[in-house]
Phi, psi and omega in degrees: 000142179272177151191146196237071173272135217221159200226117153249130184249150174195204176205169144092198192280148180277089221283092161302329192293330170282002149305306181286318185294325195263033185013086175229174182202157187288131168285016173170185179306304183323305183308303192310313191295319181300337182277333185002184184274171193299325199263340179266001150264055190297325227262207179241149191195172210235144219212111171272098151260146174262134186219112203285155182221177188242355187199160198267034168237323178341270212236097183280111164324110190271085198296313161297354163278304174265017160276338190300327155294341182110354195236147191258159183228118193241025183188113171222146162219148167257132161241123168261185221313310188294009194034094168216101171321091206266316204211180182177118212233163147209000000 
């Protein structure tokens, strides 16, 4: 098992839908909070996700997607079962 955790910053509402598309999910308390609702997030702010594979090729972040929103993807590392940093991108 991958596991790819990736850092997207944006403001404003947080594209819930894109949990379900890059099948990711928040990588900690932090994250849960970074996603909050539209009124209580005006500002701009950066949402750590994780997102598990079964092979480090298996499933690609969709970066241009989540530029469509409004939101930038400013980081991605792949680890593997042994949390060993295989790749690291920005």
């Amino acid at each position: 098992m991958y596991r790819v955790i990736f850092i997207v910053e944006g403001k404003g509402m947080f594209p819930i839908d894109m949990l379900r598309y890059d099948a990711c999910f928040p990588s900690d308390f932090k994250a849960v909070v970074g996603i909050g609702s539209p009124a209580e997030k005006p500002y701009e702010r950066e949402v750590k996700l994780c997102q598990p594979r079964q092979t480090a090729t298996e499933r690609q972040v969709t970066i241009d997607r989540w530029k469509t929103f409004g939101w930038v993807v400013k980081e991605i590392q792949v680890f593997d079962k042994r949390n060993k940093l295989l790749k690291g991108k920005v």
